[in-house]
ZADRENTI-455470 format. One line per field, with one value per residue (C-alpha): residue number from 1; residue in three letters; chain; z, x, y. Coordinates in steps of 0.5 Angstrom, whole numbers, plus 500, padded with zeros to 3 digits. Example, Ala and Ser with C-alpha at 12.3 -4.5 7.8 and 13.67 -1.06 7.14 Angstrom:
2
nr: [1, 2] $
rest: [Ala, Ser] $
kette: [A, A] $
Z: [516, 514] $
X: [525, 527] $
Y: [491, 498] $
This chain:
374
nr: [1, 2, 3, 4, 5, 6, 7, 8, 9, 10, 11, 12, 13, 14, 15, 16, 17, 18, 19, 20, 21, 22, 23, 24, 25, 26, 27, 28, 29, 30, 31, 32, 33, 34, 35, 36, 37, 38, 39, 40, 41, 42, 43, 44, 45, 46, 47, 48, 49, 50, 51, 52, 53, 54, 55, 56, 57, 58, 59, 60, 61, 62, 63, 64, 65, 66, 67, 68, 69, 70, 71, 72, 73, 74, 75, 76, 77, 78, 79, 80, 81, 82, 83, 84, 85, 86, 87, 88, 89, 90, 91, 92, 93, 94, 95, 96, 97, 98, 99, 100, 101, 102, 103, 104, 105, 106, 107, 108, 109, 110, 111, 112, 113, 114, 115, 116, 117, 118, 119, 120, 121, 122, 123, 124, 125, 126, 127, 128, 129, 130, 131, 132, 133, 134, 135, 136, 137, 138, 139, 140, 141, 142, 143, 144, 145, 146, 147, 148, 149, 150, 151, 152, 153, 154, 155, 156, 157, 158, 159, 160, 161, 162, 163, 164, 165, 166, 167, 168, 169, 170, 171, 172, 173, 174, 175, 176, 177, 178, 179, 180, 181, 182, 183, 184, 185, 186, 187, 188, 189, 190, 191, 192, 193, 194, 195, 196, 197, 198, 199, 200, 201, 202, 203, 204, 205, 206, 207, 208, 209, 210, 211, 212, 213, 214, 215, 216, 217, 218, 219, 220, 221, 222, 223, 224, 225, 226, 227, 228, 229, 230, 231, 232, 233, 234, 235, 236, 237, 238, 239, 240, 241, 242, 243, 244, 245, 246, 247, 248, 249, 250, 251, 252, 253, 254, 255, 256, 257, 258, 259, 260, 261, 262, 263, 264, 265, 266, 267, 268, 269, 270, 271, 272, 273, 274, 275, 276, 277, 278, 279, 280, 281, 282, 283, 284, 285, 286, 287, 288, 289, 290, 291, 292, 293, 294, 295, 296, 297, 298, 299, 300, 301, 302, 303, 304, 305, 306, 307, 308, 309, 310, 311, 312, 313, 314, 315, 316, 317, 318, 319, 320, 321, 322, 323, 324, 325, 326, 327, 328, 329, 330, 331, 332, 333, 334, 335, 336, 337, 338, 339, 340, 341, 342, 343, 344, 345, 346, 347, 348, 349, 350, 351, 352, 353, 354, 355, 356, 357, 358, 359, 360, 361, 362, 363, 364, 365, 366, 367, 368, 369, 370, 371, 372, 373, 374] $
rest: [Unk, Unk, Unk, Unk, Unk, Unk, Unk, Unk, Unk, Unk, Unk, Unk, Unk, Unk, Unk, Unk, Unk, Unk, Unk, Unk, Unk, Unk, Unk, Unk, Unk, Unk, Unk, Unk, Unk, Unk, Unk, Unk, Unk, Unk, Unk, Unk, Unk, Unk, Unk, Unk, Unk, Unk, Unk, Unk, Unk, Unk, Unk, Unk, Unk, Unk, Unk, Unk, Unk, Unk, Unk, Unk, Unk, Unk, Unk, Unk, Unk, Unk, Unk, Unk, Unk, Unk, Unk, Unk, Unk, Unk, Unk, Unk, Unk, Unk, Unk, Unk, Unk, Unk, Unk, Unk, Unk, Unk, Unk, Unk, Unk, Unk, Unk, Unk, Unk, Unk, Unk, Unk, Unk, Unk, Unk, Unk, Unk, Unk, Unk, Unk, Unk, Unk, Unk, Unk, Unk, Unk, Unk, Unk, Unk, Unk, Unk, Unk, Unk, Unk, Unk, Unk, Unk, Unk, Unk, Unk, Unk, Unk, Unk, Unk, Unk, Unk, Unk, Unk, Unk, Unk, Unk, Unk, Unk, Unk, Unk, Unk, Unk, Unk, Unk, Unk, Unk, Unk, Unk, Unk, Unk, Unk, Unk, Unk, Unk, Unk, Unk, Unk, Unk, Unk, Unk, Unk, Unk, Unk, Unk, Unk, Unk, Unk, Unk, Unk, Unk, Unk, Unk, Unk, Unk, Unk, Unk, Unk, Unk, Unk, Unk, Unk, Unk, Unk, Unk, Unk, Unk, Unk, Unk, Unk, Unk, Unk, Unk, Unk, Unk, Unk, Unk, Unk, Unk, Unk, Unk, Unk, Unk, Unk, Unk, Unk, Unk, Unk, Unk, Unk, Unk, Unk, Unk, Unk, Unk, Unk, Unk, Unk, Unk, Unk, Unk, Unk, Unk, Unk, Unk, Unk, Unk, Unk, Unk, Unk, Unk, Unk, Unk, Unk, Unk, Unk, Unk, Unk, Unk, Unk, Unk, Unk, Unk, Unk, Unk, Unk, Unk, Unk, Unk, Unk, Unk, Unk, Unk, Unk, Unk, Unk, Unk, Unk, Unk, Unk, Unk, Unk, Unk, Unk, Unk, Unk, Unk, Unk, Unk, Unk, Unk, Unk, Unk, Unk, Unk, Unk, Unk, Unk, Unk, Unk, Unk, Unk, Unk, Unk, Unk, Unk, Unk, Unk, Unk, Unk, Unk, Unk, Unk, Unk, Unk, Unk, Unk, Unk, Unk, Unk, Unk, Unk, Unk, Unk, Unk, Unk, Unk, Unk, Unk, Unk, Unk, Unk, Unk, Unk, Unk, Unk, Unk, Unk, Unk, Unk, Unk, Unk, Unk, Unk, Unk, Unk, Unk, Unk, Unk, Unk, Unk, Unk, Unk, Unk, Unk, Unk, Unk, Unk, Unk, Unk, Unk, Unk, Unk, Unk, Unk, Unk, Unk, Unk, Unk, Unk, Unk, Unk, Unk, Unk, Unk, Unk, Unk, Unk, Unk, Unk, Unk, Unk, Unk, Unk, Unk, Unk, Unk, Unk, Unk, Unk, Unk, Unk, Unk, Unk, Unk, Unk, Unk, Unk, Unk, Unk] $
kette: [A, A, A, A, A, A, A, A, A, A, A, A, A, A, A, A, A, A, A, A, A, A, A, A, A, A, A, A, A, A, A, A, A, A, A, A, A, A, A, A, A, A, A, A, A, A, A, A, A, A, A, A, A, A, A, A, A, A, A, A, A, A, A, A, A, A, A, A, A, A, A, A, A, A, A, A, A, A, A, A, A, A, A, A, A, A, A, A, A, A, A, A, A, A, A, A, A, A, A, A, A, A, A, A, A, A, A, A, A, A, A, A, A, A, A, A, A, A, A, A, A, A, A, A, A, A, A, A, A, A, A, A, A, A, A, A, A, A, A, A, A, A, A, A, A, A, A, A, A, A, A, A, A, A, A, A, A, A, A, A, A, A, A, A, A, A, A, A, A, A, A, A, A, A, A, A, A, A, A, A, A, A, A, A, A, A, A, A, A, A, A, A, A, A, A, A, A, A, A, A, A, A, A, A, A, A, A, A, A, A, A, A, A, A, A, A, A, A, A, A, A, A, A, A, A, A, A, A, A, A, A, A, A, A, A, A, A, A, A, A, A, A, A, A, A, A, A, A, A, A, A, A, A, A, A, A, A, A, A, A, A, A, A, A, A, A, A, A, A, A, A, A, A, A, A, A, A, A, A, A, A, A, A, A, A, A, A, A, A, A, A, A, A, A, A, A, A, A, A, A, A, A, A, A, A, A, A, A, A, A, A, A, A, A, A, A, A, A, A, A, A, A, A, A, A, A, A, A, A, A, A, A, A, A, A, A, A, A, A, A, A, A, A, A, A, A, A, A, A, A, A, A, A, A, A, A, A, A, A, A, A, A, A, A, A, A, A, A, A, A, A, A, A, A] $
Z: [516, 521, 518, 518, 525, 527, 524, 528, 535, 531, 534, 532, 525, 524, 525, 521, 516, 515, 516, 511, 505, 507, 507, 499, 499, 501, 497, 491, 491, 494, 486, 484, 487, 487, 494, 499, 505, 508, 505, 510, 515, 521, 519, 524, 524, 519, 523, 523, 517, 516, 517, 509, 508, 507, 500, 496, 497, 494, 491, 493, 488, 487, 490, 486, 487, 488, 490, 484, 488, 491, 497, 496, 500, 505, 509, 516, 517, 521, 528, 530, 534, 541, 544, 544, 538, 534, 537, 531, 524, 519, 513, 510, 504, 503, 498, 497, 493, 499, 504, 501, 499, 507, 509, 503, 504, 508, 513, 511, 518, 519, 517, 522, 522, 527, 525, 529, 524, 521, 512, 507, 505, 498, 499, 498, 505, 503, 507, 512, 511, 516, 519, 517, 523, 523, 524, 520, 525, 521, 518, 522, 518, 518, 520, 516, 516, 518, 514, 514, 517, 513, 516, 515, 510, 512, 518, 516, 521, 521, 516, 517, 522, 520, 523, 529, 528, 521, 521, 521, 517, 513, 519, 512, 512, 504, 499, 493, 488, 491, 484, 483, 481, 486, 483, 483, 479, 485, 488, 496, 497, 504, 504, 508, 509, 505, 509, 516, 516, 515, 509, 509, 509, 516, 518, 517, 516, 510, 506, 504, 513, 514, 519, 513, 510, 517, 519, 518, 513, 514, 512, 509, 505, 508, 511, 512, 506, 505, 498, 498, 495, 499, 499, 502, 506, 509, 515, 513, 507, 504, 505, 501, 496, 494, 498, 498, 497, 498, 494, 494, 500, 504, 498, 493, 496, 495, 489, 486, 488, 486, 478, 473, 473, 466, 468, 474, 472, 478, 480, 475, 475, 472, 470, 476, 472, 464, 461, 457, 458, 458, 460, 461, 464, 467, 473, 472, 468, 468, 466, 465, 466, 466, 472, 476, 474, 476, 478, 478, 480, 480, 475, 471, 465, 460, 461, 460, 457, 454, 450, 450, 449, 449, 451, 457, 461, 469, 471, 465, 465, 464, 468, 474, 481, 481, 484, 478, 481, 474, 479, 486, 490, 493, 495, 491, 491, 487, 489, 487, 487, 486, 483, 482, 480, 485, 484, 491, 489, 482, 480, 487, 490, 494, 499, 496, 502, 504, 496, 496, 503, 499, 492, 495, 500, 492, 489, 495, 496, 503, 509, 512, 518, 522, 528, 532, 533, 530] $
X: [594, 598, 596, 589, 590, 593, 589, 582, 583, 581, 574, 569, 565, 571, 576, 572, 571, 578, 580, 576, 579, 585, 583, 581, 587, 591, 588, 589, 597, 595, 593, 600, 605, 602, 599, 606, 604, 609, 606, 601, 603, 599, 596, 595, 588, 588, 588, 581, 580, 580, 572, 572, 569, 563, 561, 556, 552, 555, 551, 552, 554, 549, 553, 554, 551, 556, 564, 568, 574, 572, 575, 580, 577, 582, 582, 581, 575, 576, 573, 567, 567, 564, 560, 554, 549, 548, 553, 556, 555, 556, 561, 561, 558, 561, 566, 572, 568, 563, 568, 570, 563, 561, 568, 566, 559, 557, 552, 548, 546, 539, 537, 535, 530, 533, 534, 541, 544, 550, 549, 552, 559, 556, 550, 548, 546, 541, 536, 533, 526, 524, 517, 511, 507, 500, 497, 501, 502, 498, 503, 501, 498, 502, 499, 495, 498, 494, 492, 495, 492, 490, 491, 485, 487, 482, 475, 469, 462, 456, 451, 446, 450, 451, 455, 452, 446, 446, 440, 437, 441, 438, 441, 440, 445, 443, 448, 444, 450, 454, 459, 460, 466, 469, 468, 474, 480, 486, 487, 485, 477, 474, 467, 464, 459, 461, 457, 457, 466, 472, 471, 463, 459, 456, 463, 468, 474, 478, 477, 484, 485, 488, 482, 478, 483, 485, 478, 474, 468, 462, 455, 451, 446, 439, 443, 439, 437, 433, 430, 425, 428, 426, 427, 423, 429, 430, 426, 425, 424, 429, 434, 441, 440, 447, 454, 460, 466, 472, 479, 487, 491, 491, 498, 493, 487, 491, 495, 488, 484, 490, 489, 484, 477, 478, 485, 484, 485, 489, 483, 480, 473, 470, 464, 461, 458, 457, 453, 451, 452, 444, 444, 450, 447, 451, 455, 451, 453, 448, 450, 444, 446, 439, 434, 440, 442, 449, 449, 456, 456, 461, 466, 470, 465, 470, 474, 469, 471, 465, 459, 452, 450, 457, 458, 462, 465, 465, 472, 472, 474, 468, 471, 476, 474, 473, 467, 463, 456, 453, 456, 454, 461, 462, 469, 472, 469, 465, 457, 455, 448, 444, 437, 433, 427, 422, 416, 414, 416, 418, 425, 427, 434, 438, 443, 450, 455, 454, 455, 462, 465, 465, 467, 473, 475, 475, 479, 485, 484, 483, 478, 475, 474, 468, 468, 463, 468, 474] $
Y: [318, 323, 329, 328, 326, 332, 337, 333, 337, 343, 345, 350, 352, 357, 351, 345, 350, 351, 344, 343, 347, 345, 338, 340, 342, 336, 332, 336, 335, 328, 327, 330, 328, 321, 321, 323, 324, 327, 333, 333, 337, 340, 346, 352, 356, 362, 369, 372, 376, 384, 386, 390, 397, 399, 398, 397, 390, 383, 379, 372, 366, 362, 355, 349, 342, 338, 339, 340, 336, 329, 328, 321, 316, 312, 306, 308, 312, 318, 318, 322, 328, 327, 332, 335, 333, 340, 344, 345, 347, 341, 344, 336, 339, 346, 347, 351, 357, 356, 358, 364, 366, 365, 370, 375, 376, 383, 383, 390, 394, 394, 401, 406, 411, 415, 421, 423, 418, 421, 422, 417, 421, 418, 423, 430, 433, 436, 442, 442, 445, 450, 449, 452, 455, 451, 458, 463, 470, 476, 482, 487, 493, 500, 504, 510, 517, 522, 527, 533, 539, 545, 551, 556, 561, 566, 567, 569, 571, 566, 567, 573, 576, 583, 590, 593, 598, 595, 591, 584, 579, 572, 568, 563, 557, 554, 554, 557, 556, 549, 549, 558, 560, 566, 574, 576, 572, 572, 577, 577, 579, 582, 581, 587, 594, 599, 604, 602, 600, 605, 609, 609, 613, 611, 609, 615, 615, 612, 606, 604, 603, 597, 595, 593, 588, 584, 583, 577, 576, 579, 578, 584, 582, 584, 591, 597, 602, 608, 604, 600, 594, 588, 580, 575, 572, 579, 580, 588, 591, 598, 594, 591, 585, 583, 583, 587, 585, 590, 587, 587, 591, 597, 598, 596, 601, 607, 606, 604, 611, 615, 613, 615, 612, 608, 606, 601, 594, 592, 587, 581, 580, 574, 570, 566, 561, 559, 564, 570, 577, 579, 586, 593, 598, 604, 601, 595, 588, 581, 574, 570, 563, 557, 559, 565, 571, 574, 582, 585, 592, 598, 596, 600, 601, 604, 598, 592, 585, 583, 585, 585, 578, 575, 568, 566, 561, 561, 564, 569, 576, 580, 587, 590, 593, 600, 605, 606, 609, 613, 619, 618, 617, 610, 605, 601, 594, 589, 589, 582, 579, 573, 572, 566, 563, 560, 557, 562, 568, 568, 572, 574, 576, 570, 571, 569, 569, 562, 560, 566, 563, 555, 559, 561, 556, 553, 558, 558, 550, 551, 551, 558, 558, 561, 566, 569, 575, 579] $
């Protein structure tokens, strides 16, 4: 047949695979017309088909076995191709539907584990995770505040160190009362001699000098008398066994001696220690408390705050400062003394300064701070 003859000339699988399902085609017709072969034109290679896009993969279908369409034998058997055995892919036995399987069928692109390569438009970008250091770095620590420094809010001299030509001290460094309450409530206190400053009987001059209110602290227990009391802490005998407290400002001195004895209420005087009043005596109160007592002196008696045998609790008011002495002249001051019980000595007196510099730097929340001079 001339058209079967024309069409041979075409090589390759492309062009075998195309000759044939025209072949199909041809043949089809063949069987309606009646066999024209007029029909039977030469036909040209399909051009190259559009590569489809991406989409998702294709199942191919599964082949038939055998051709739906069989070829019409003829009575001239077509030539063999002349060439090198095996050059080219035998298409004998596909059909059409294989054809078009073959031409549809989507070759997936090995997947790459670069991982450059671009996302999927069909997928999520998602974050890339920071990394985590191996070693995580240690937060620094801020750095503590220091804390603020307080200013002393009053100088006191060493233990035992007493005025000049005023005896020999009790260079003694104990606390004997570490949780005493302060004598006097609030108002500013001077401990100092009262014979040997301003306004003494050994000092001269005048008790309300400012003098007396700007120096610092000074010990006085242990400091010369012409009585014979004594303490086994006091290296000599006749001498002062408590401690002296001048109280209040120069303003506050004055205004005090101009009124009335039974009138001075200006300063506070209270218990030092959870008691009971144990003895009144003419310019003399005692507040027993276990093993101690607590002498006040010098008070303004006709203004007294207790009774004998009243119960108080440390910081009471049990009087005020004034210069009662049962007649004889004295300053305005609170005498203070601490005796105790000892094994060695029994009922003795002890020296308070040391207990009065730590009860006050407990009443003004603030240190005190020790000098060796004014």
């Amino acid at each position: 047949m001339v058209g079967l003859d024309r069409i041979r000339p075409l090589s390759g699988g492309k062009k075998r695979l195309a000759s044939k399902s025209m072949t199909g085609i041809v043949l089809g017709v063949a069987i309606i017309v009646g066999g024209c072969d007029y029909l039977l034109e030469p036909i040209e290679e399909p051009g190259a088909q559009p590569t489809p896009k991406p989409s998702a993969p294709i199942t191919p279908t599964p082949s038939p076995t055998s051709d739906p369409i069989s070829p019409i034998p003829t009575s001239t058997p077509l030539p063999e191709e002349t060439g090198a055995v095996g050059s080219d892919e035998n298409t004998d036995d596909l059909t059409d539907s294989d054809l078009v399987d073959q031409e549809e069928e989507v070759v997936e692109e090995p997947v790459s584990n670069d991982d450059t390569s671009e996302t999927s438009p069909e997928t999520e970008p998602t974050a890339t995770p920071t990394p985590t250091p191996e070693k995580p770095l240690p937060t620094p620590s801020a750095t503590p505040s220091p804390d603020p420094v307080i200013e002393p809010v009053f100088e006191y001299r060493p233990p035992g160190d007493l005025e000049p030509n005023s005896g020999s001290g009790a260079e003694e460094l104990t606390v004997y009362v570490p949780d005493m309450v302060f004598p006097i409530k609030t108002a500013p206190a001077h401990p100092q001699s009262q014979v040997y400053r301003y306004g003494g009987g050994i000092g001269g001059g005048d008790q309300c000098d400012e003098r007396n209110f700007e120096i610092a602290w000074r010990d006085n227990f242990c400091e010369n008398r012409t009585r014979t009391t004594t303490s086994p802490y006091c290296p000599s005998q006749g001498v002062h066994v408590g401690q002296d407290i001048r109280v209040g400002t120069p303003e506050g001195c004055m205004a005090e001696r101009r009124l009335l004895p039974e009138e001075r209420k200006r300063y506070e005087v209270v218990a030092a220690e959870d008691g009971y009043i144990s003895n009144i005596g003419s310019y003399t109160v005692n507040v027993r408390a276990g093993g101690r007592i607590y002498r006040y002196m010098h008070m303004n008696m006709r203004a007294l705050q207790v009774t004998l045998g009243q119960q108080v609790k440390a910081g009471d008011v049990i009087g005020y400062v004034s210069n009662d002495f049962g007649g004889t002249p004295t300053t305005l001051h609170l005498h203070f003394e601490i005796k105790i019980n000892t094994a060695e000595y029994g009922w003795t007196w002890a020296p308070p300064y040391t207990s009065l510099v730590k009860a006050y730097e407990r009443r003004e929340n603030a240190p005190g701070e020790m000098v060796l001079e004014n």
